[in-house]
Kinemage of the C-alpha trace (Angstrom):
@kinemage 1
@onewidth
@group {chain A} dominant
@subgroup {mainchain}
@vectorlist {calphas} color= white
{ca unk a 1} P 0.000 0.000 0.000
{ca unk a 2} L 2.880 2.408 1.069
{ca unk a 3} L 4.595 2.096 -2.649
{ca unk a 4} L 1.591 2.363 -4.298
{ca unk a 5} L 0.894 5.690 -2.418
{ca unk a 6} L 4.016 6.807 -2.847
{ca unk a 7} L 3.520 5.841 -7.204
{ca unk a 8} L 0.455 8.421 -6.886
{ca unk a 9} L -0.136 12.129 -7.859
{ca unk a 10} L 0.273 13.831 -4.641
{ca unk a 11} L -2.928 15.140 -4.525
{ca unk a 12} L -4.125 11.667 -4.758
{ca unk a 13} L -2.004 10.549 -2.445
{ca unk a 14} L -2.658 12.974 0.097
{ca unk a 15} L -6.388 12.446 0.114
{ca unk a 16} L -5.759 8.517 0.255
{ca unk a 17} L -3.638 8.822 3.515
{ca unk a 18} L -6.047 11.079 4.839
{ca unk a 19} L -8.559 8.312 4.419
{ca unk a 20} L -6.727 5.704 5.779
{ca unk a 21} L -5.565 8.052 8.972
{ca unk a 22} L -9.595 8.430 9.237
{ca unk a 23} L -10.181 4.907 9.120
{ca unk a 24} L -7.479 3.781 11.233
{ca unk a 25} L -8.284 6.445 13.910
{ca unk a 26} L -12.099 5.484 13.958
{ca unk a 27} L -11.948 3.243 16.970
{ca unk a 28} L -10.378 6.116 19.063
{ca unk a 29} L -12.841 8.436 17.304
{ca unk a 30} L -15.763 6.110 18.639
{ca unk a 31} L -14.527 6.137 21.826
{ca unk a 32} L -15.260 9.870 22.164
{ca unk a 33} L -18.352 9.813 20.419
{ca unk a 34} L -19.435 7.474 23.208
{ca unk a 35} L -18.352 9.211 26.077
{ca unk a 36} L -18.850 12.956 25.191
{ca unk a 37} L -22.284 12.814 27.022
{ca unk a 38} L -20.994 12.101 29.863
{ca unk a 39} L -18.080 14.273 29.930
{ca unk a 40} L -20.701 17.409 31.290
{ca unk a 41} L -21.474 15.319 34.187
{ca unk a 42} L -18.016 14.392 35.190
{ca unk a 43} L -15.801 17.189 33.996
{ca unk a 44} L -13.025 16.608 36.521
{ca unk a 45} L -12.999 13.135 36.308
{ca unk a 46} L -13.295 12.893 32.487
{ca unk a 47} L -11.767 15.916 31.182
{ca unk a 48} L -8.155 15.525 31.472
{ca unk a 49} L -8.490 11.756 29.376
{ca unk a 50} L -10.590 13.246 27.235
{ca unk a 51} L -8.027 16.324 26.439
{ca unk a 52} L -5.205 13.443 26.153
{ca unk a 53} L -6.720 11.355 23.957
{ca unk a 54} L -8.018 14.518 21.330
{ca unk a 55} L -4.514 15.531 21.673
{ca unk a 56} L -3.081 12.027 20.710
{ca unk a 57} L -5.740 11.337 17.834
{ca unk a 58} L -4.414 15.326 16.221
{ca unk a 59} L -1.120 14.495 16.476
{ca unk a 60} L -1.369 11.213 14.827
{ca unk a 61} L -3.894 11.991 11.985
{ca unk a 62} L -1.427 14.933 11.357
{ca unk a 63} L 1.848 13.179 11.398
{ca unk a 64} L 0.414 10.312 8.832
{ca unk a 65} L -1.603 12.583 6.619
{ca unk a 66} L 0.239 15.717 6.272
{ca unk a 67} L 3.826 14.805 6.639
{ca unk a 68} L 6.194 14.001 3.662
{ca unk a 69} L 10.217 13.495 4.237
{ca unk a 70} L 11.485 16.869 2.734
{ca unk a 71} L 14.610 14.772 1.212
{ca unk a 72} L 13.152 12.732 -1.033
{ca unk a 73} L 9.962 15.041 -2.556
{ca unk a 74} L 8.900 18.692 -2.105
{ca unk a 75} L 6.847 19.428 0.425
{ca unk a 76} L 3.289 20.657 0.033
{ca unk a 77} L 3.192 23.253 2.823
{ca unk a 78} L 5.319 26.329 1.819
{ca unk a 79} L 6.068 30.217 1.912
{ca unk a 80} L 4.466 32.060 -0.544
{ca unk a 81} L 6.775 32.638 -3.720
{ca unk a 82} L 7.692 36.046 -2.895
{ca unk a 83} L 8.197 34.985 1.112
{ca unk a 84} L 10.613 32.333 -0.344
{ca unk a 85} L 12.668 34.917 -1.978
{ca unk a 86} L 13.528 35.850 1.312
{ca unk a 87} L 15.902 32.657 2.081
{ca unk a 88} L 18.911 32.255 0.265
{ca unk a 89} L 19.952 29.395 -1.825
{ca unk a 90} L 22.680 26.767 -0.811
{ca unk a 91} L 25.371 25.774 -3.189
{ca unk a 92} L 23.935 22.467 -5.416
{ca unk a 93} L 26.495 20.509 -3.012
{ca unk a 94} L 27.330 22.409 -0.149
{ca unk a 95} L 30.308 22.337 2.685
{ca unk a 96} L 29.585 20.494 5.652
{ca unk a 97} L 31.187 20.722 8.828
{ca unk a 98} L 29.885 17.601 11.331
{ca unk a 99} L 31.356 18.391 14.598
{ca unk a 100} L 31.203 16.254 17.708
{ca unk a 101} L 32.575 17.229 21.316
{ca unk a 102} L 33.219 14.104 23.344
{ca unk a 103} L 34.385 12.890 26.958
{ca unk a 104} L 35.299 10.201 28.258
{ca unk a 105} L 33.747 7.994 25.705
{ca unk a 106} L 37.127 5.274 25.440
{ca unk a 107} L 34.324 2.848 24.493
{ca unk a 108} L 32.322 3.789 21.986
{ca unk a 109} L 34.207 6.727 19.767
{ca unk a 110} L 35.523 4.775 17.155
{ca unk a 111} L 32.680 3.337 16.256
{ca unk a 112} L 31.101 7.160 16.216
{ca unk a 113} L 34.066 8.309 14.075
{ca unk a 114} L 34.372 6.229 12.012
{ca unk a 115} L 30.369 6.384 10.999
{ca unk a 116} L 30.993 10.120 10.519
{ca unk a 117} L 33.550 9.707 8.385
{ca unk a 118} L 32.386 7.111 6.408
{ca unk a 119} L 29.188 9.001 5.321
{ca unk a 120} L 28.594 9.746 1.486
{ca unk a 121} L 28.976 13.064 1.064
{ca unk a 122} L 31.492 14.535 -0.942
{ca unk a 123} L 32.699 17.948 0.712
{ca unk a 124} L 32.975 16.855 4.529
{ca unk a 125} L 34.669 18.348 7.191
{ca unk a 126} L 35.121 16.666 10.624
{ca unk a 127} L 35.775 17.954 13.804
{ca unk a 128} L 36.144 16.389 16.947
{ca unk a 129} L 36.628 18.283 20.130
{ca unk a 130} L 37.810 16.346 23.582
{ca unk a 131} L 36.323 18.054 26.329
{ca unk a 132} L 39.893 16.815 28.557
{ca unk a 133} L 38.917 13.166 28.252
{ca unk a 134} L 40.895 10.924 31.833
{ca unk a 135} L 40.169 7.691 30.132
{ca unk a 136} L 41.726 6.464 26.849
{ca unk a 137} L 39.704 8.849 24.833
{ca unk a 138} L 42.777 10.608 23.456
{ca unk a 139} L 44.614 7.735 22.289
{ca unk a 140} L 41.740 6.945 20.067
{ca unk a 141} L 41.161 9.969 18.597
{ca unk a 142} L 45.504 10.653 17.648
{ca unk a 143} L 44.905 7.115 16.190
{ca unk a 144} L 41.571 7.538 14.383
{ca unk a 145} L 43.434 11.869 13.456
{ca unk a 146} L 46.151 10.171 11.615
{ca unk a 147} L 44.440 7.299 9.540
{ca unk a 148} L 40.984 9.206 8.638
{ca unk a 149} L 42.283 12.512 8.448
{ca unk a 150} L 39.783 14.183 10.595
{ca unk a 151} L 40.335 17.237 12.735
{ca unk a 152} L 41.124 16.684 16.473
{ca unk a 153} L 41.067 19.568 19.304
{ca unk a 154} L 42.384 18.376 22.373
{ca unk a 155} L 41.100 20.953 24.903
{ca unk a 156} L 43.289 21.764 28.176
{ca unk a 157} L 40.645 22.359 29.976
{ca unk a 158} L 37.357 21.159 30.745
{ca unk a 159} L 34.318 23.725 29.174
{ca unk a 160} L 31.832 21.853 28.750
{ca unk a 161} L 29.695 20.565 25.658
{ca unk a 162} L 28.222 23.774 24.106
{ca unk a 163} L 31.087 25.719 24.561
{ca unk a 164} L 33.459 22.863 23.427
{ca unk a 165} L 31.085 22.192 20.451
{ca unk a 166} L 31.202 26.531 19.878
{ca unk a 167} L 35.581 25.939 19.928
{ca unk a 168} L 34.894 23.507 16.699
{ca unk a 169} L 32.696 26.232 15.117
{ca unk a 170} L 35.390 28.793 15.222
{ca unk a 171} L 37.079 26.886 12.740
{ca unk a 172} L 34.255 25.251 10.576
{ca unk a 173} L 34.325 26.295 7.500
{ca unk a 174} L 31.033 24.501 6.222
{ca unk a 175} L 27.798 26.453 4.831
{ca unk a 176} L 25.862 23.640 6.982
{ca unk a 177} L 26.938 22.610 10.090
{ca unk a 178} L 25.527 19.482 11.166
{ca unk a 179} L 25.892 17.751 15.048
{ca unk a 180} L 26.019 14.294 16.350
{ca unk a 181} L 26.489 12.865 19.712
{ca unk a 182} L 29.491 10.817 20.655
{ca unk a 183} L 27.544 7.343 21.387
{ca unk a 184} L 25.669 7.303 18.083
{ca unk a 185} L 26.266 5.585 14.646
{ca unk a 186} L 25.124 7.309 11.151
{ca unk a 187} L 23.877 5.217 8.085
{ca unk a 188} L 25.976 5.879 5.722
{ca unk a 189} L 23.033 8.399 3.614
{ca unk a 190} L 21.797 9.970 6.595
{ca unk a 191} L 23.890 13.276 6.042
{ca unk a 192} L 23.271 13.263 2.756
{ca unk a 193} L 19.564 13.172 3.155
{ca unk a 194} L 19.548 15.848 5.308
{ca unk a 195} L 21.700 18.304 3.143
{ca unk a 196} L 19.450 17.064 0.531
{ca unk a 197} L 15.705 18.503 2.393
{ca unk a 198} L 17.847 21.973 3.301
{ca unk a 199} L 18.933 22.152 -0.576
{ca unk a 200} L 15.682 21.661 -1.651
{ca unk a 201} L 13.756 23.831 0.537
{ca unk a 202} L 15.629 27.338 1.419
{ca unk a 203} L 13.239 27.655 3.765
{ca unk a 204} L 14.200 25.503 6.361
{ca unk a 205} L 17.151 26.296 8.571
{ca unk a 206} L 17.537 22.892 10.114
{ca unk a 207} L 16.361 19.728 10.186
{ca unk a 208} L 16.626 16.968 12.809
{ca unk a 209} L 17.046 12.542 11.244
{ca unk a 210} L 15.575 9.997 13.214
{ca unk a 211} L 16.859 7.930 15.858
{ca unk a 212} L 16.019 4.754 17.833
{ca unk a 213} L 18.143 2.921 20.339
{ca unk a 214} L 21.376 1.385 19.215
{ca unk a 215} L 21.522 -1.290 22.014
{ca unk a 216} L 17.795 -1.595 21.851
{ca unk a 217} L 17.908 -5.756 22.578
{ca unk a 218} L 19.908 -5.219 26.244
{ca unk a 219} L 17.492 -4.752 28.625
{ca unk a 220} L 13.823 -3.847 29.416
{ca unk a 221} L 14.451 -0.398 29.393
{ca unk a 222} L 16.138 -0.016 26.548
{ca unk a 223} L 13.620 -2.113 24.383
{ca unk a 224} L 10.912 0.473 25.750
{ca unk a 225} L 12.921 3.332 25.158
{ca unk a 226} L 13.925 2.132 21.177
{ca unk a 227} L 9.599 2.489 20.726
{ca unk a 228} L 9.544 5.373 22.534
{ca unk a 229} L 12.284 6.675 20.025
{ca unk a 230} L 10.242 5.605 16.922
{ca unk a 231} L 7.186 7.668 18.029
{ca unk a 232} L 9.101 10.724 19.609
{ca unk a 233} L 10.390 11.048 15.962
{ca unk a 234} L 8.361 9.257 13.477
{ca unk a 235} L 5.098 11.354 15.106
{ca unk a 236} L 5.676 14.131 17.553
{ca unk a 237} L 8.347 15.821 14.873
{ca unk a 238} L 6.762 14.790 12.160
{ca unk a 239} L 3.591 16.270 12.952
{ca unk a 240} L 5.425 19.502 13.845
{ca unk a 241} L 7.301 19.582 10.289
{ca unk a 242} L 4.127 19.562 8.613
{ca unk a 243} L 4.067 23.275 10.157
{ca unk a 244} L 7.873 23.783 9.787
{ca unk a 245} L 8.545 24.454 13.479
{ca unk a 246} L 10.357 20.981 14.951
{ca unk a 247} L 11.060 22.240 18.504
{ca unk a 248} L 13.731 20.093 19.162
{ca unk a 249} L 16.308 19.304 16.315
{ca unk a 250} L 17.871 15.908 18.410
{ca unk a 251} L 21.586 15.714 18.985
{ca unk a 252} L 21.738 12.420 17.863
{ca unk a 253} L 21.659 14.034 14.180
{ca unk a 254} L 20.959 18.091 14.228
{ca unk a 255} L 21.708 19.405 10.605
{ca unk a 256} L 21.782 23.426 10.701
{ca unk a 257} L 22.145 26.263 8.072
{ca unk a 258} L 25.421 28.512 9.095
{ca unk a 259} L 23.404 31.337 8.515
{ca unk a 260} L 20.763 30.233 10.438
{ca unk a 261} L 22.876 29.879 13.915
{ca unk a 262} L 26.213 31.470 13.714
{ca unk a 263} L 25.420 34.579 14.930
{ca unk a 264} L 23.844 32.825 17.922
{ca unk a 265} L 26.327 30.365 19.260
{ca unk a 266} L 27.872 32.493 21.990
{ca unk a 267} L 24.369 32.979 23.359
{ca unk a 268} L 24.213 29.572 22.975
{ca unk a 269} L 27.284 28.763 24.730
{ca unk a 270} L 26.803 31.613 27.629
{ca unk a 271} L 22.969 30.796 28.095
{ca unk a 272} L 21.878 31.422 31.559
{ca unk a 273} L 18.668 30.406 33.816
{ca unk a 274} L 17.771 31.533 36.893
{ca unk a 275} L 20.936 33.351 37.346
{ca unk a 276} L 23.099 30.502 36.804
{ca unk a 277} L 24.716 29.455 33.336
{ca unk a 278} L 22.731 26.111 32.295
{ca unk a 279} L 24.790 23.740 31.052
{ca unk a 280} L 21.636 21.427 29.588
{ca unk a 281} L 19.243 21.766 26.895
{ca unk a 282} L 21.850 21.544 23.609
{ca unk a 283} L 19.469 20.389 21.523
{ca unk a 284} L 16.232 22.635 22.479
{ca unk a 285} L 17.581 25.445 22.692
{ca unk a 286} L 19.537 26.097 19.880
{ca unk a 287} L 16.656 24.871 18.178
{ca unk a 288} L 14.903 27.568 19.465
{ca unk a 289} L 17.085 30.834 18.224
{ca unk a 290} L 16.506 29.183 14.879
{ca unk a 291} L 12.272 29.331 15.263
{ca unk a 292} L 12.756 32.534 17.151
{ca unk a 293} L 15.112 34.296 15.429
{ca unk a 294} L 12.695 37.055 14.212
{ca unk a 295} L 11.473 37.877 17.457
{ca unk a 296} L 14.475 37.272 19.839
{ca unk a 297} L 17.399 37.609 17.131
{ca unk a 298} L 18.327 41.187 17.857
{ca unk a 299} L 18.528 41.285 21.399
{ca unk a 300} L 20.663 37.907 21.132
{ca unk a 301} L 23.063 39.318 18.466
{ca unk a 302} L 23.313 42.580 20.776
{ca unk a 303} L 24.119 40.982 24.026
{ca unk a 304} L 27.532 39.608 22.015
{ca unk a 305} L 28.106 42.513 20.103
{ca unk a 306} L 31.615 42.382 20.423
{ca unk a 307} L 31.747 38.249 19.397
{ca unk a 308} L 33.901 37.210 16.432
{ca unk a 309} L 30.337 35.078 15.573
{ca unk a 310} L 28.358 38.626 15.072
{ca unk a 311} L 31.082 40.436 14.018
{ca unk a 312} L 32.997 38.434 11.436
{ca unk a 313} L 29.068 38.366 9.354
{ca unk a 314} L 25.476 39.716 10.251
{ca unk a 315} L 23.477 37.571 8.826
{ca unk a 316} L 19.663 38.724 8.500
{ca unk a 317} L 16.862 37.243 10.809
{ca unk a 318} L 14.808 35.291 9.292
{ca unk a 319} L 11.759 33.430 9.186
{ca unk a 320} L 13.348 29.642 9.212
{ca unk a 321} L 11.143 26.462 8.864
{ca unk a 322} L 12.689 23.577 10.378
{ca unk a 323} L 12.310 20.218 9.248
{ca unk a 324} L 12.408 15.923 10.148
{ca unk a 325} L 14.133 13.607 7.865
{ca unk a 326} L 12.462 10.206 8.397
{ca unk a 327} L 14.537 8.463 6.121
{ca unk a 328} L 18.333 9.998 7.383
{ca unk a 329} L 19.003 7.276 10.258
{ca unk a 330} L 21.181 7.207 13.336
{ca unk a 331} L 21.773 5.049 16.180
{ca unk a 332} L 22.563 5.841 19.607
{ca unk a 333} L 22.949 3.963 23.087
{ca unk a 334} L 20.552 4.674 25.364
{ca unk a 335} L 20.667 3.610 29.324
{ca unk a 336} L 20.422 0.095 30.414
{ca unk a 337} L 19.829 0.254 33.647
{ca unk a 338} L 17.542 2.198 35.968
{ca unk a 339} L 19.715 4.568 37.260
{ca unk a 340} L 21.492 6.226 34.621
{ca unk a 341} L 17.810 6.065 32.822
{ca unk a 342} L 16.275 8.188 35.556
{ca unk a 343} L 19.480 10.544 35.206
{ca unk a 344} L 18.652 11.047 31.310
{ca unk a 345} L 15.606 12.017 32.378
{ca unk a 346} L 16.137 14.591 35.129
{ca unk a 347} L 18.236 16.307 32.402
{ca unk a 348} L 15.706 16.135 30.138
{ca unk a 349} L 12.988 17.484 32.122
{ca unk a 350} L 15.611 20.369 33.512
{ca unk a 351} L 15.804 20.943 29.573
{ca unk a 352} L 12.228 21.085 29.619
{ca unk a 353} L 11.762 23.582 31.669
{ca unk a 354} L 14.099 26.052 30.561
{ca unk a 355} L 13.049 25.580 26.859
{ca unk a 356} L 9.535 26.477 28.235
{ca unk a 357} L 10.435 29.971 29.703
{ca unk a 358} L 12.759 30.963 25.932
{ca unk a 359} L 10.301 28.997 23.472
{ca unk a 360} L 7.259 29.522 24.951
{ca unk a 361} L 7.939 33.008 24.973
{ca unk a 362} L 7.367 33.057 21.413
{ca unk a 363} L 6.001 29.892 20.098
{ca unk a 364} L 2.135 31.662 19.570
{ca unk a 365} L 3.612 33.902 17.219
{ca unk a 366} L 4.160 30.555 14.644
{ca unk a 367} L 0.564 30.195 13.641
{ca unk a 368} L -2.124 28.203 15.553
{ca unk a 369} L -0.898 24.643 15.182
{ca unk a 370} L 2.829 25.122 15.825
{ca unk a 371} L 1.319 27.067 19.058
{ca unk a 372} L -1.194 24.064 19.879
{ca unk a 373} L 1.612 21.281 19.503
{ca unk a 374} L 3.855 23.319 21.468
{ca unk a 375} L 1.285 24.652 24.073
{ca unk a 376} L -0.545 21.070 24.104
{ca unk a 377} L 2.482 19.282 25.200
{ca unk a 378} L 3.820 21.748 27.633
{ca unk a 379} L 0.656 21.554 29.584
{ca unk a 380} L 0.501 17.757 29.776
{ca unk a 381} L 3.865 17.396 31.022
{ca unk a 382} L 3.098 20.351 33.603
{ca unk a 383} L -0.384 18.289 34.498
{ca unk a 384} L 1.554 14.814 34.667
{ca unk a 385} L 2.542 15.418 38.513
{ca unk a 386} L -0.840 16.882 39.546
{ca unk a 387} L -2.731 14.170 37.606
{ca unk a 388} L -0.792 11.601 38.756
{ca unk a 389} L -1.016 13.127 42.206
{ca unk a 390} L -4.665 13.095 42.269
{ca unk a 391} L -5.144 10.173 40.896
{ca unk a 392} L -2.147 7.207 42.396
{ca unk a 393} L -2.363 9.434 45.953
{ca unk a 394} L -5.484 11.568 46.648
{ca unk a 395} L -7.860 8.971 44.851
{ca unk a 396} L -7.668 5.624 47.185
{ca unk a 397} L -6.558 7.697 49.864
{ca unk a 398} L -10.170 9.693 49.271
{ca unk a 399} L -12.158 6.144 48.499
{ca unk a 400} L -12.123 6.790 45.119
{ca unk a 401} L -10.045 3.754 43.960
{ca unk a 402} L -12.219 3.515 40.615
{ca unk a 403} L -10.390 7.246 39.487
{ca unk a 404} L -7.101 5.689 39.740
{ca unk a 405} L -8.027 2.584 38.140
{ca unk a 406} L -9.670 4.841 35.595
{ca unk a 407} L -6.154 6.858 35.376
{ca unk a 408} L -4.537 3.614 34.343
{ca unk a 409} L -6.542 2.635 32.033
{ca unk a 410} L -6.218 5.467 29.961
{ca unk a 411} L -2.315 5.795 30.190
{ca unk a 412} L -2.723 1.828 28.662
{ca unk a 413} L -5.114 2.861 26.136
{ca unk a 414} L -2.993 5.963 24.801
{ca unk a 415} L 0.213 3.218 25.106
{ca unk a 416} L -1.573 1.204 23.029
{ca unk a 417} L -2.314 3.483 20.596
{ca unk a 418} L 1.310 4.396 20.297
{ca unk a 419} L 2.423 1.034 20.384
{ca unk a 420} L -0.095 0.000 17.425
{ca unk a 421} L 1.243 3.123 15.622
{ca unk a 422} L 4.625 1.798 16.146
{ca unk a 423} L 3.222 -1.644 14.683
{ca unk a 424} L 2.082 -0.073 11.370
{ca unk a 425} L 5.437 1.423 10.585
{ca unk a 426} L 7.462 -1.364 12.051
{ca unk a 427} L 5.413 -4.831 10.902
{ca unk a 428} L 8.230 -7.168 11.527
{ca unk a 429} L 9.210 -5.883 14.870
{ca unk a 430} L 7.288 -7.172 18.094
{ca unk a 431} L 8.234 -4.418 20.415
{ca unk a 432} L 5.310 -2.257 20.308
{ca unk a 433} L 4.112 -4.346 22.971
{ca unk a 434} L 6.597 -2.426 25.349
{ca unk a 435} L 5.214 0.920 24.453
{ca unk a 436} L 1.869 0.516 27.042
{ca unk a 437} L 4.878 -0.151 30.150
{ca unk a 438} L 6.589 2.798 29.207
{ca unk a 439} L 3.448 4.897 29.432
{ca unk a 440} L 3.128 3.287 32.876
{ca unk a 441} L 6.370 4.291 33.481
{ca unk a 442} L 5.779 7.663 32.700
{ca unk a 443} L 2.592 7.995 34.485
{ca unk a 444} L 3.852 6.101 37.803
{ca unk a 445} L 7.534 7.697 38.218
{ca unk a 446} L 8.549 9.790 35.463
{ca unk a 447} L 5.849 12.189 36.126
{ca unk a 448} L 7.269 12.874 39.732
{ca unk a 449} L 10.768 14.021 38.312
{ca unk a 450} L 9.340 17.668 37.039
{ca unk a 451} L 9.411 18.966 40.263
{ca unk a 452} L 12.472 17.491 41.531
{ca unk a 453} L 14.243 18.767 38.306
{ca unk a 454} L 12.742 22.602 38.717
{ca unk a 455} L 14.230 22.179 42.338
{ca unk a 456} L 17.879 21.135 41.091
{ca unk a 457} L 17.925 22.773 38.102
{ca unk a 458} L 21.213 24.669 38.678
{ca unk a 459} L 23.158 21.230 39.144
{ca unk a 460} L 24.500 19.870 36.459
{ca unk a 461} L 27.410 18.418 34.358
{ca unk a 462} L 27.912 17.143 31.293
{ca unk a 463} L 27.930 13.480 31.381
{ca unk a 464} L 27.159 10.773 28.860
{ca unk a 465} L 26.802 7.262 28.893
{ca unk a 466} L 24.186 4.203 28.599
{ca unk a 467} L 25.070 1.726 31.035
């Protein structure tokens, strides 16, 4: 069915996957349709499922209906034709600079190196910064220098992985500049593809590939966390690309127009929350002075007046779409074990939070559903704690046991959806099974961690690793 779609004229097409969406969304769609009556007499107890599940059913029917992979066809949803004059073109085969800053990482670099390197793309430039690795690091990286050519700086002291990753900059040379993490491997095409959708479309000033788990057959948690991956990517970004505003452009592979960043790395690098620099949030937030450039752009460039990156070239704010490659592939170890998993997270949620108070600033500004993906999410990851509060603590401890088996119910339902989703794109692969426990995860524990993270949220170092 998929080739034949993809054979079609892409009007035809369109309409048939909006069909299909329809059809395979009906049993959700019938769920509602039932229950809406009672929704008026049981607002409280109904409402926040009911918001959930509309939310889940949008972001699905959007992400299979509207999105198409910007590197292998033109996308539907543009700028007008004089708006696009606004963006310059890239070269037909443009400079890349793929930079990665790494520490400690004795196990797994080569194997990251080595997939950089060995990606087709004809005018490559690689860059490695150690961050003053204490393990073997360094000896791998003088070995892998001298046989692949790449460039190496060994740094004398420890900065930190934005402003390690801004020291590679300095000397990049690239019109794109594209980012990967230092326990991920790269198909071979996935650069490629992505230099391919920013070619294409001068609209978009980034665009993020898509990642699952490396090591996803290890443990429990990292099977879970490989499905999580798939639907994180293959529908939360995709349904945001359809709009052109991908809030988070994933380190595992983060492709970027130099014009659309440079002026913005020291900001980057010297970012500060709550009167404290923040060392997290990589990914999000340099995401974000791409989508916010027009609003926040000046005042950025401003505050660093005197940086060689505003200095050396102004380049114009702009309007920048950014994108999701489906089809440009990477790999990267997640954690095996429960406790560096719930460390991941804490970080995550700390970059969470600060993305909020920059992002969210502007987001509504992006049209209504860039705003209501944004705004949707950010609410039910502010709700998780109070909804799983009220319903795993206040509930039974109110005699109102039914609520919380209620609650549980619905975090199954929406993991099965996900799960089933996960099924359709993956047909081979039994693991969708695992995406209803990770939805229990994330309603049981996970949910708790937003506070705890708001109340650390000036700790923090830079530290990688899956096991």
């Amino acid at each position: 069915m998929r080739r034949w779609l993809d054979r079609q004229d892409p009007a035809i097409r369109h309409a048939a996957r909006r069909v299909l969406t329809l059809l395979c969304l009906l049993p959700l769609l019938l769920i509602l349709a039932r229950e809406a009556p009672r929704l008026a007499q049981s607002p409280l107890v109904l409402g926040y499922g009911f918001t959930v599940l509309i939310g889940t059913i949008a972001m699905l029917y959007i992400a299979y209906s509207r999105y198409d992979d910007p590197s292998e066809r033109q996308l539907r949803r543009r700028p007008r034709a004089k708006d696009l004059a606004a963006f310059p073109a890239l070269p037909s085969v443009p400079r890349v600079s793929f930079l990665l800053a790494v520490k400690d990482e004795e196990e797994c670099i080569e194997d990251c190196v080595r997939s950089m390197a060995g990606s087709e793309y004809p005018d490559l430039q690689i860059i490695v910064v150690d961050d003053l690795s204490e393990d073997g690091t360094r000896d791998v990286l003088r070995r892998l220098e001298a046989e692949l050519g790449i460039t190496v700086l060994y740094l004398e002291k420890n900065l930190g992985k934005k402003h390690a990753l801004v020291r590679a900059c300095e000397i990049a040379d690239g019109d794109v500049i594209a980012f990967t993490d230092s326990d991920c491997i790269l198909a071979p095409d996935a650069l490629a593809r992505c230099v391919r959708a920013l070619v294409t479309h001068p609209e978009l000033g980034a665009v993020s590939g898509h990642a699952r788990a490396l090591n996803a057959a290890h443990t429990f948690f990292t099977k879970a966390q490989d499905v999580w991956y798939e639907g994180q990517f293959r529908v939360a970004k995709a349904a945001e690309s359809t709009f052109g505003s991908v809030t988070c452009v994933s380190g595992p592979l983060a492709v970027f127009r130099r014009d659309a960043i440079y002026n913005y790395l020291p900001a980057w690098a010297g970012d500060r929350f709550l009167g404290a620099p923040f060392r997290f949030a990589t990914d999000r937030q340099l995401t974000g002075y791409v989508l916010g450039q027009r609003w926040k752009g000046k005042a950025l460039k401003k505050r660093y007046s005197d940086s060689p990156f505003v200095t050396a070239q102004d380049y114009p704010e702009r309007a920048w779409r950014i994108g999701y490659v489906q089809s440009a592939k990477v790999w990267t170890n997640v954690p095996a074990r429960f406790k560096p998993f719930m460390k991941q997270q804490i970080r995550w949620k700390k970059s969470f939070i600060r993305n909020l108070f920059f992002t969210g600033s502007f987001m509504w500004r992006r049209g209504f559903g860039p705003a209501a993906l944004y705004y949707g999410h950010a609410l039910w990851v502010v709700a998780a704690p109070v909804m799983a509060f009220r319903h795993l603590l206040w509930a039974p401890l109110h005699g109102a046991a039914f609520l919380t088996l209620l609650y549980i119910c619905g975090v199954v339902l929406k993991g099965c959806v996900w799960g089933l989703a996960f099924k359709i794109d993956n047909p081979d692969d039994g693991r969708w099974r695992y995406r209803p426990l990770m939805s229990l995860l994330s309603a049981l524990i996970l949910a708790w961690l937003l506070p705890y993270s708001f109340a650390t949220i000036r700790r923090g170092v830079w530290a990688r690793g899956a096991n």
